[in-house]
Every structure is written in structure tokens, then in C-alpha cells.
BAKE-765447 format. One record per atom (N, C-alpha, C): residue number from 1; residue in one letter; chain; atom name; z, y, x. Coordinates in steps of 0.1 Angstrom, whole numbers, plus 5000, padded with zeros to 4 digits. Each point is the difference from the previous one (the first is absolute). Layout:
BEGIN
NUM,A,A,CA,Z,Y,X
...
END
This chain:
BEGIN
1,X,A,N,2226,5678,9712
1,X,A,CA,5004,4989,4992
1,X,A,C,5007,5005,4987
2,X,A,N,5007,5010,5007
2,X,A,CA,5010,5006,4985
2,X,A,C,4993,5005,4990
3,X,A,N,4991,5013,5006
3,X,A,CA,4990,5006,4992
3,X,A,C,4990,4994,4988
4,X,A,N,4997,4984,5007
4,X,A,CA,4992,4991,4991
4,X,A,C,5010,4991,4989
5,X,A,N,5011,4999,5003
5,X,A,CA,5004,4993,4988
5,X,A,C,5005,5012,4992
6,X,A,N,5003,5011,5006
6,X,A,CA,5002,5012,4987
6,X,A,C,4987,5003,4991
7,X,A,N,4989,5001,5010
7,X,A,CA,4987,5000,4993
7,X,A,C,5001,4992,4992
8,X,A,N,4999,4990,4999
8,X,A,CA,5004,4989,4995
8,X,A,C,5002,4998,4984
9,X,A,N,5016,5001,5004
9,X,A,CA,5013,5004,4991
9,X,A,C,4996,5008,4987
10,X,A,N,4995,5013,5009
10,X,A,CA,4994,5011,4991
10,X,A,C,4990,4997,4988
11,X,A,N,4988,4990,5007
11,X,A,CA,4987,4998,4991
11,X,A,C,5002,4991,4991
12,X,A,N,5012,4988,5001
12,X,A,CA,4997,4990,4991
12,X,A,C,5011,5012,4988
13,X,A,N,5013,5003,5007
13,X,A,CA,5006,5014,4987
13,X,A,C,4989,5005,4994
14,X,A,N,4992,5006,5002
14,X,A,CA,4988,5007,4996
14,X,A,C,4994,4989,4990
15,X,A,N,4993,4991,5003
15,X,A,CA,4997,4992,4993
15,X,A,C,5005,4994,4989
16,X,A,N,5018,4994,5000
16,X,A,CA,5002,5001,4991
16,X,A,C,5004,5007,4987
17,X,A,N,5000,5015,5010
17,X,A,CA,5007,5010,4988
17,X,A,C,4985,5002,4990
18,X,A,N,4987,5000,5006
18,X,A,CA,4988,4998,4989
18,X,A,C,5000,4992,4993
19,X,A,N,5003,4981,5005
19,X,A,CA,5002,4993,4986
19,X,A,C,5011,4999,4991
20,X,A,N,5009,5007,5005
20,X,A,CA,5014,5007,4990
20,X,A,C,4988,5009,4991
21,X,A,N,4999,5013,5004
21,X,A,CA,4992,5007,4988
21,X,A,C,4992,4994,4991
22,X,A,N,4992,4992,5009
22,X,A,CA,4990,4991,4990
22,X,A,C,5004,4998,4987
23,X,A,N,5013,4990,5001
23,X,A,CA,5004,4992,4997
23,X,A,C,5005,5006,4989
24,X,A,N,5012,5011,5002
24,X,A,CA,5007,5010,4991
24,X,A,C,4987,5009,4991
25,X,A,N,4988,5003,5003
25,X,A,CA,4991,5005,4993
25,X,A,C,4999,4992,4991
26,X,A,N,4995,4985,5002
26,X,A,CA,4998,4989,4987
26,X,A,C,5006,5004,4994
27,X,A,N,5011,4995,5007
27,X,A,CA,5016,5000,4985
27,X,A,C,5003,5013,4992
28,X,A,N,4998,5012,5002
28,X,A,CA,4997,5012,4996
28,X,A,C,4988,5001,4992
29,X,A,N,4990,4995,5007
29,X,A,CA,4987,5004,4985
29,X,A,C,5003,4987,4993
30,X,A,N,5004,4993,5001
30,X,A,CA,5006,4990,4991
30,X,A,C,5009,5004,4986
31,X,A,N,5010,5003,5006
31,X,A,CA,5012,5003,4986
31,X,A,C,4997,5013,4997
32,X,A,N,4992,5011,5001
32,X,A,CA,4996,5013,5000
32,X,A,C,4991,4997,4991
33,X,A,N,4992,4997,5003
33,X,A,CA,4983,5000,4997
33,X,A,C,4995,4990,4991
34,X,A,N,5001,4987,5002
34,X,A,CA,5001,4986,4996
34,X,A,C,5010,4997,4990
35,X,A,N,5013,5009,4999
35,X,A,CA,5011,4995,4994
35,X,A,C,5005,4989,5003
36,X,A,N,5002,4990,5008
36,X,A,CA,5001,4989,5000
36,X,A,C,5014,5002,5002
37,X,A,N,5007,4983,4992
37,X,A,CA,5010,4997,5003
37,X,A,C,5006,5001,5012
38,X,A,N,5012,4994,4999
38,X,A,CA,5011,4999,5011
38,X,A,C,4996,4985,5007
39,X,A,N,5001,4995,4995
39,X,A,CA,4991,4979,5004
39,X,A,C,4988,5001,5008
40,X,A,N,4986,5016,4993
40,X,A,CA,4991,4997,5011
40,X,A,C,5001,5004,5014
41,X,A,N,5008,5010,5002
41,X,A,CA,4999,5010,5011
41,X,A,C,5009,4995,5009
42,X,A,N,5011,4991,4994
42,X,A,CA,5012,4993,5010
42,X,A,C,4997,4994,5015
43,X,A,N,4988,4993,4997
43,X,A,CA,5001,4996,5014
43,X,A,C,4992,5009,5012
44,X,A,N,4994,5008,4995
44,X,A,CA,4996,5013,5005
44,X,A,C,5013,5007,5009
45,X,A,N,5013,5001,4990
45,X,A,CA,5011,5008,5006
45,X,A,C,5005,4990,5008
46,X,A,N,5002,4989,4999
46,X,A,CA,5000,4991,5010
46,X,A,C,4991,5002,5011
47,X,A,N,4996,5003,5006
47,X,A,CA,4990,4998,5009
47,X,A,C,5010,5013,5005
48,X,A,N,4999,5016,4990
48,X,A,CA,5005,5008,5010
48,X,A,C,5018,4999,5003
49,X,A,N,5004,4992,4995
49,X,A,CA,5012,4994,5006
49,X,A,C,5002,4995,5011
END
């Protein structure tokens, strides 16, 4: 029982930490690449908040 909720535990961490990158990628080729303002990308950093 322990072993499976560590499994668990582990895969959805995992999971999130990929839509964290995702997410930080956008916002990065965004103000990099795009130039974009501070207004477009905001709710982006929101999310990684």
C-alpha cells in the first residue's frame, strides 16, 4: 500500500514538474523571442506561481 501511494506521489510530481517547464518555455520564447510585454506573459507566470 505504501509503495503505491509513493508511486503515486512520485508520477503526478513528475507530471507536474513537465507542465511547469511547458509552461516556463512559453513565457521564455515569449519575452526572448517575441518581445512581448509584461501584460502578455503575466498570466503565464501566474500559472507558474
Amino acid at each position: 500500500m505504501l509503495l503505491a501511494v509513493t508511486v503515486g506521489v512520485g508520477l503526478t510530481s513528475g507530471v507536474l514538474l513537465i507542465l511547469q517547464a511547458y509552461h516556463l518555455s512559453h513565457v521564455v520564447n515569449a519575452v526572448f523571442l517575441e518581445h512581448a510585454p509584461l501584460q502578455q506573459v503575466k498570466p503565464g507566470l501566474w500559472i507558474l506561481g
